[in-house]
C-alpha positions as CSV (number, residue, x, y, z in Angstrom):
1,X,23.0,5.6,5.2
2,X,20.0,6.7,3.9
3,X,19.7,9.9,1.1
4,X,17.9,12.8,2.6
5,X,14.8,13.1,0.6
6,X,15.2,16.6,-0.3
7,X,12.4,16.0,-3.1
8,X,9.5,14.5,-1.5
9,X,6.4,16.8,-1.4
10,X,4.5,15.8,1.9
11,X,4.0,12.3,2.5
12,X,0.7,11.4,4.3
13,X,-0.4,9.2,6.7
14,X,-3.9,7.7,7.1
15,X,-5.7,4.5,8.8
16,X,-6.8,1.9,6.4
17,X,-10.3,2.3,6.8
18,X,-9.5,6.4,6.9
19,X,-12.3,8.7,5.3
20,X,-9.9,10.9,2.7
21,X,-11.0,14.4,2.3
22,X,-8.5,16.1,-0.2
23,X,-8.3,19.5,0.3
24,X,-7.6,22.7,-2.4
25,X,-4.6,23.8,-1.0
26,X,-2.4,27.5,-2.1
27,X,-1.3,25.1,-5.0
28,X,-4.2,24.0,-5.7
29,X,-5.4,20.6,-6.5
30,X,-2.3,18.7,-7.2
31,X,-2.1,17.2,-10.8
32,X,-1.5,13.9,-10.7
33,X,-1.3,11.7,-14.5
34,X,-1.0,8.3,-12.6
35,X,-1.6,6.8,-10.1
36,X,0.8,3.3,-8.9
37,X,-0.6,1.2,-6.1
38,X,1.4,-1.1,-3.7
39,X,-0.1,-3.3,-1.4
40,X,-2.2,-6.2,-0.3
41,X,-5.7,-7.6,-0.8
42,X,-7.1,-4.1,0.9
43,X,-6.4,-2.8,-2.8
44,X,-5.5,-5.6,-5.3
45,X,-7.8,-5.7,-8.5
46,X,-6.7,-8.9,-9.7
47,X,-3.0,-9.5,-9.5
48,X,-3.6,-12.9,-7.4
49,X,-6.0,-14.1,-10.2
50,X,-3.1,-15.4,-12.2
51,X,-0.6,-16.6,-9.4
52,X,-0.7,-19.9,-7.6
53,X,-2.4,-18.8,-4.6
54,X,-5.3,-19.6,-2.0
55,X,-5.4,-15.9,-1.8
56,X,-7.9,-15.2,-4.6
57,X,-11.2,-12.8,-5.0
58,X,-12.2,-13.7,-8.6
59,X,-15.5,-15.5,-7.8
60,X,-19.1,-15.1,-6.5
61,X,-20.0,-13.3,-3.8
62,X,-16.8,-11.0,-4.3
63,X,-17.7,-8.2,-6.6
64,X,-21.7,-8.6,-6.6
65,X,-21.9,-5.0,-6.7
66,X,-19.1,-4.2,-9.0
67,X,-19.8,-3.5,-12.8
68,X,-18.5,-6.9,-14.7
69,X,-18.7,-9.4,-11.4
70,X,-15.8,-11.2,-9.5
71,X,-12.5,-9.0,-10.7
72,X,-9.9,-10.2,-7.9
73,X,-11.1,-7.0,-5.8
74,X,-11.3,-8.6,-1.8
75,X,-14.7,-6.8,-1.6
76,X,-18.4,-6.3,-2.9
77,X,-17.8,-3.8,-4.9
78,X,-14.6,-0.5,-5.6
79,X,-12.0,-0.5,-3.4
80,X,-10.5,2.8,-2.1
81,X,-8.3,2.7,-5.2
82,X,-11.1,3.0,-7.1
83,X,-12.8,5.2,-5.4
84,X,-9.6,7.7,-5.1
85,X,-9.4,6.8,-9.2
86,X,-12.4,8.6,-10.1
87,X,-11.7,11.3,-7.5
88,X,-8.9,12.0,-9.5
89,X,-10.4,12.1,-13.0
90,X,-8.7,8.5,-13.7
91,X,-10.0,5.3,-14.9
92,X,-9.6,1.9,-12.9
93,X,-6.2,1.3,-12.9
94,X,-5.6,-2.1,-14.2
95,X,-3.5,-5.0,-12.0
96,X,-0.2,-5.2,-13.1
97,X,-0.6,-8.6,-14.7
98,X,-2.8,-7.5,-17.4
99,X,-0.6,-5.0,-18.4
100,X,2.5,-7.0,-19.0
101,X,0.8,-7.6,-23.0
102,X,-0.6,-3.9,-23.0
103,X,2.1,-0.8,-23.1
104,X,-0.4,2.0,-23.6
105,X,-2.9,0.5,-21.0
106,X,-0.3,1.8,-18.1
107,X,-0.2,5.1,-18.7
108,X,-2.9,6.1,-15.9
109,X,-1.1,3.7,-13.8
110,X,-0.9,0.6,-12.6
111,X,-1.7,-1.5,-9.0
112,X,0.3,-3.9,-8.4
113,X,-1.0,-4.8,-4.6
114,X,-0.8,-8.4,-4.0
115,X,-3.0,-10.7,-1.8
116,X,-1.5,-11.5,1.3
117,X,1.7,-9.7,0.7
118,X,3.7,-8.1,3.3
119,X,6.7,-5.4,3.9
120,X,8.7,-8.7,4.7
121,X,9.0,-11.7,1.5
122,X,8.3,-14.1,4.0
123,X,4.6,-12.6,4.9
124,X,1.9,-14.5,3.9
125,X,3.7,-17.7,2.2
126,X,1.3,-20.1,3.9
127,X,-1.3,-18.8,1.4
128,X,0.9,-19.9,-1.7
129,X,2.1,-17.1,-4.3
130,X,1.5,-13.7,-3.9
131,X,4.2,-10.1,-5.0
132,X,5.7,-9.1,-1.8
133,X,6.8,-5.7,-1.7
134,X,9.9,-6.1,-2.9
135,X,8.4,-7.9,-6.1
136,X,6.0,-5.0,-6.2
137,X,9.2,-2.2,-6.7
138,X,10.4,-4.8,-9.3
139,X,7.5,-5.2,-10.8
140,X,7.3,-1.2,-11.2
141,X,10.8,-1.5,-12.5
142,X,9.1,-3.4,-15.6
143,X,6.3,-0.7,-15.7
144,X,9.5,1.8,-15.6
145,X,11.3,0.2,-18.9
146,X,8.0,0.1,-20.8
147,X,7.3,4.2,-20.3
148,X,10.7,4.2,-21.3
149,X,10.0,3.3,-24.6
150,X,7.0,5.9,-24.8
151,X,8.3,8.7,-24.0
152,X,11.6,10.7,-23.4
153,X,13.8,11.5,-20.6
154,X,12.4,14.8,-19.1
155,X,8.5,14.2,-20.0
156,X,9.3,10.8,-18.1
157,X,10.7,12.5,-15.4
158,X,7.8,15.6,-15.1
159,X,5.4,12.7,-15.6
160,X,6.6,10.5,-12.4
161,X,7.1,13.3,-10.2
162,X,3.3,14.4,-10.9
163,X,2.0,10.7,-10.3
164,X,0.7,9.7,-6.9
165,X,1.8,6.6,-5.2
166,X,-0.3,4.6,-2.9
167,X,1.4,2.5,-0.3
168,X,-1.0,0.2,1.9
169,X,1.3,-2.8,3.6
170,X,1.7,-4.3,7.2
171,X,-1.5,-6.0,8.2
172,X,-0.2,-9.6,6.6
173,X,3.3,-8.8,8.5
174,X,0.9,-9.8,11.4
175,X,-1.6,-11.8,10.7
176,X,0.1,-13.7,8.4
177,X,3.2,-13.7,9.8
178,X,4.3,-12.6,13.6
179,X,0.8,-13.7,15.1
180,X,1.2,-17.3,13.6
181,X,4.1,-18.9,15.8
182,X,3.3,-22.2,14.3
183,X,4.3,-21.0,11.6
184,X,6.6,-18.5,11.5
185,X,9.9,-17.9,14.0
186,X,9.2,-13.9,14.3
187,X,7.3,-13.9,17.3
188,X,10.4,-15.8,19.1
189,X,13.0,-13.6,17.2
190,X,11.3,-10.1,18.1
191,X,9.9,-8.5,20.8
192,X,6.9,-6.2,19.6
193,X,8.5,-2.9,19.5
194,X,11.9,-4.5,17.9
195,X,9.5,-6.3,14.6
196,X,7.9,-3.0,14.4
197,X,10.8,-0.9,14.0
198,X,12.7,-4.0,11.8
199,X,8.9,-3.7,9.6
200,X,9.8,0.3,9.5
201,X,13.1,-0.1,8.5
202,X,12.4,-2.5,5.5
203,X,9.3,-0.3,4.7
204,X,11.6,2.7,4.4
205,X,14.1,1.0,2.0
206,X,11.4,0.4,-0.4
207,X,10.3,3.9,-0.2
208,X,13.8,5.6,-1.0
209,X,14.0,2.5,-3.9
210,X,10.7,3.8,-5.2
211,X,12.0,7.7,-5.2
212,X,15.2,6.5,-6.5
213,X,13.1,5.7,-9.5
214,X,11.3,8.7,-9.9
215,X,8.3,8.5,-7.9
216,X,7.5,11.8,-5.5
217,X,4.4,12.1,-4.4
218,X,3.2,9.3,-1.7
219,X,0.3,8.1,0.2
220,X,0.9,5.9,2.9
221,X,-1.8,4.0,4.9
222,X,-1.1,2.5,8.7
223,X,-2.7,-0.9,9.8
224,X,-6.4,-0.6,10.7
225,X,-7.4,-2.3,14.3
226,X,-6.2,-5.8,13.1
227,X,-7.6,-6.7,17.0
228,X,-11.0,-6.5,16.0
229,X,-11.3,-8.4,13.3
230,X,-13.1,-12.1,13.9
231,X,-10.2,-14.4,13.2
232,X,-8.6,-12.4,16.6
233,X,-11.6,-12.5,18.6
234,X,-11.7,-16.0,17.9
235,X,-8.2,-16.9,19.7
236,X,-10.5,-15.8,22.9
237,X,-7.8,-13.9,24.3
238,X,-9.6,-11.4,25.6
239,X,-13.1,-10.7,27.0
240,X,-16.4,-12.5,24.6
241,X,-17.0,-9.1,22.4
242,X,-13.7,-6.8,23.3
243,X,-11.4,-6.3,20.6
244,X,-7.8,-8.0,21.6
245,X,-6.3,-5.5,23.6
246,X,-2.6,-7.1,22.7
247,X,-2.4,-7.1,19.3
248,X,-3.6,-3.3,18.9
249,X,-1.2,-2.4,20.9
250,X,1.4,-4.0,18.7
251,X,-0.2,-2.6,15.5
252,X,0.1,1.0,17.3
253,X,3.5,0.3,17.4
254,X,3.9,0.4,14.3
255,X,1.6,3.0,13.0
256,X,3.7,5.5,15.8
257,X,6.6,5.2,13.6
258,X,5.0,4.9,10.6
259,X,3.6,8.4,12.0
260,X,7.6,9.1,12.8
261,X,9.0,8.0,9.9
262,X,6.3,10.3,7.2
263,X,7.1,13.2,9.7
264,X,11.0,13.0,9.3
265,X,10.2,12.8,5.3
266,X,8.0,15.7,5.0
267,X,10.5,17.9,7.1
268,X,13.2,16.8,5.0
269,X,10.8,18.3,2.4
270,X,9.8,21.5,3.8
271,X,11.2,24.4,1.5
272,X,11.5,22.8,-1.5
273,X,8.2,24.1,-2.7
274,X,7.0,21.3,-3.6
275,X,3.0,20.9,-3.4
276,X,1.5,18.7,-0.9
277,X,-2.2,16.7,-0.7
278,X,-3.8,17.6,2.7
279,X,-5.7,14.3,4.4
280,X,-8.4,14.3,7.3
281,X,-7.5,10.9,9.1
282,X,-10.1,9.5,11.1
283,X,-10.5,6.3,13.6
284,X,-6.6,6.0,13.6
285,X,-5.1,2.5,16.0
């Protein structure tokens, strides 16, 4: 049964390719001394440079806009971590494998998003290595034993529950996973609304592990139109320039109880006063 999360300020919700507008709310803008990332190649800054994986951003033309060149980041240039970073007064936060020889280099946080990873450890294995979620939470486990040894008990405590946590996972569930049936038995196993809620239920357990540790203040991103991008409009299953129809529709499955399952948390959360981030969400699945 699942603990009643009695402590959780307002979760939010927002589409991956959201604009985020933080707002000054009657608490004011919240303090926040780190910030932990969890996800996949939307927001990983170099964890898949040092694993065995096709999966990898570290070379030209990834990060020809970005100070210093190729740094594992699946982009030109910042990510949104980056960008949310220095909205929040904080410095890049550094992948979680180059922090493994540095203690103090985690204090303003750490990302430990993953190339091709997924809510389920099976996601994305055709692409070799990669920290699924559930490595992720362990991994934070290891980032949890080093602040251990920097500072005590209740500063640890006030410090975790200040920290923001970003959460961006699912798109490799699909493309990676349930829309390869070569591949990968899921699509035979689950009918779309069944691997959305089994996606949900999985997601959820690593949320509660993740406040069982600490943690209070979350961000969570749904799936962006996964339908549109050209390695679906190539399967020509629908019309020469339309998005395919089918697999948004399976991705708004999900993001509906993703929507559901933030909602539950934050009313679990209402009265606690406990301050909240307020989010304008825009071209939502």
């Amino acid at each position: 049964m699942a603990k009643p999360f009695s402590m959780f300020p307002r979760l939010l919700l927002m589409g991956a390719s959201a604009a985020v507008v933080f707002s000054i709310g009657a608490c004011g803008f919240p303090q926040v001394p780190a910030f932990f990332v969890f996800g996949d190649s939307l927001i990983d800054d170099g964890n898949n440079n040092y694993l065995n994986s096709y999966a990898k951003a570290n070379f030209l033309p990834y990060g020809v806009d970005f100070d210093g060149g190729p740094s594992g980041r699946f982009c030109n240039g910042k990510t949104i971590i980056d960008f949310l970073g220095e909205l929040l007064g904080l410095p890049y936060i550094p992948a979680y494998v180059n922090t493994l020889e540095d203690a103090q280099s985690i204090l303003r946080g750490v990302n430990y998003a993953s190339a091709a990873a997924g809510i389920l450890d099976e996601s994305g294995r055709e692409l070799g290595d990669r920290f699924s979620l559930r490595q992720q939470v362990e991994n934070f486990r290891s980032t949890l034993s080093q602040l251990k040894n920097q500072m005590g008990e209740e500063e640890l405590r006030r410090y975790l529950a200040k920290s923001l946590v970003m959460m961006n996972l699912g798109s490799n569930d699909y493309l990676n996973n349930y829309l390869m049936p070569s591949l990968y038995v899921t699509s035979s196993l689950f009918n779309p609304n069944d691997y959305a809620q089994l996606l949900i239920t999985n997601y959820t357990t690593y949320i509660e592990a993740l406040h069982d540790l600490g943690l209070r203040k979350f961000l969570i991103t749904g799936i962006g139109p996964l339908g549109c991008m050209p390695n679906q409009l190539a399967t020509g299953a629908d019309a020469p320039g339309k998005c395919i129809s089918s697999v948004n529709d399976m991705v708004g499955l999900f993001n509906v109880r993703l929507r559901s399952l933030v909602d539950q948390l934050n009313a679990n959360a209402q009265g606690t006063g406990h301050c909240g981030l307020v989010l304008i969400q825009m071209n939502r699945v």
